[in-house]
C-alpha positions in Angstrom: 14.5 53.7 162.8 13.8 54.9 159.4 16.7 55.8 156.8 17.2 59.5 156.1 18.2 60.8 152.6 17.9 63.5 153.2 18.6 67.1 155.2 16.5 67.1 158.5 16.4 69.8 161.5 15.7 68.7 164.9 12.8 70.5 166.7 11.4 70.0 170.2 8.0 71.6 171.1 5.5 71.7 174.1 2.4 70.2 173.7 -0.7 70.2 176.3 -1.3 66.6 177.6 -4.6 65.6 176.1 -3.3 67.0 172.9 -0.6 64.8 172.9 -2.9 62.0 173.4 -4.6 62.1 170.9 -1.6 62.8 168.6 -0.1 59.8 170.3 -3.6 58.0 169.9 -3.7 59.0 165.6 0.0 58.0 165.0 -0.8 54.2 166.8 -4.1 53.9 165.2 -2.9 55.2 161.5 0.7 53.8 161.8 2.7 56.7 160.8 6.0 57.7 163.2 5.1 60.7 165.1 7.7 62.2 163.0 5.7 61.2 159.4 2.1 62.6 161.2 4.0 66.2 162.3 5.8 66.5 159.0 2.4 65.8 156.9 0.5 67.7 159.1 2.4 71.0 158.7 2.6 70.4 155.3 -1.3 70.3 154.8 -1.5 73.2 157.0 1.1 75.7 155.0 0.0 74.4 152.3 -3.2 75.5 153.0 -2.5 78.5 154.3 0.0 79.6 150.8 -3.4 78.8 148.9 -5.8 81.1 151.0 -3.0 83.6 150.8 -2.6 83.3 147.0 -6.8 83.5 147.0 -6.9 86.8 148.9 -4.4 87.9 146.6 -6.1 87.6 143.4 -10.1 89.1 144.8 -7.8 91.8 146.0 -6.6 92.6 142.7 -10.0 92.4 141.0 -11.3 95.4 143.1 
């Protein structure tokens, strides 16, 4: 078990089965804890989402 620093929240989810395998599948092949993948995953994907936001923002604005 890893060492925490830092504040966490615990979080429980559903997840259809094949899903889950493959998620299960990616964390044994890559190496990361299931809790690393999930945290770097929804990162990515906010992430990604603030900068589409921020993009639809600014062509907005130019009209």
């Amino acid at each position: 078990m890893e060492n925490i620093n830092r504040t966490t929240q615990s979080v429980s989810l559903r997840m259809k089965m094949d899903l889950f395998r493959r998620f299960t599948d990616f964390c044994e092949s890559s190496g990361q804890s299931k809790t690393v993948a999930i945290e770097r995953a929804l990162s990515m994907y906010i992430d990604d989402y603030d900068e589409k936001m921020k993009l639809i923002k600014e062509n907005s604005r130019e009209r």
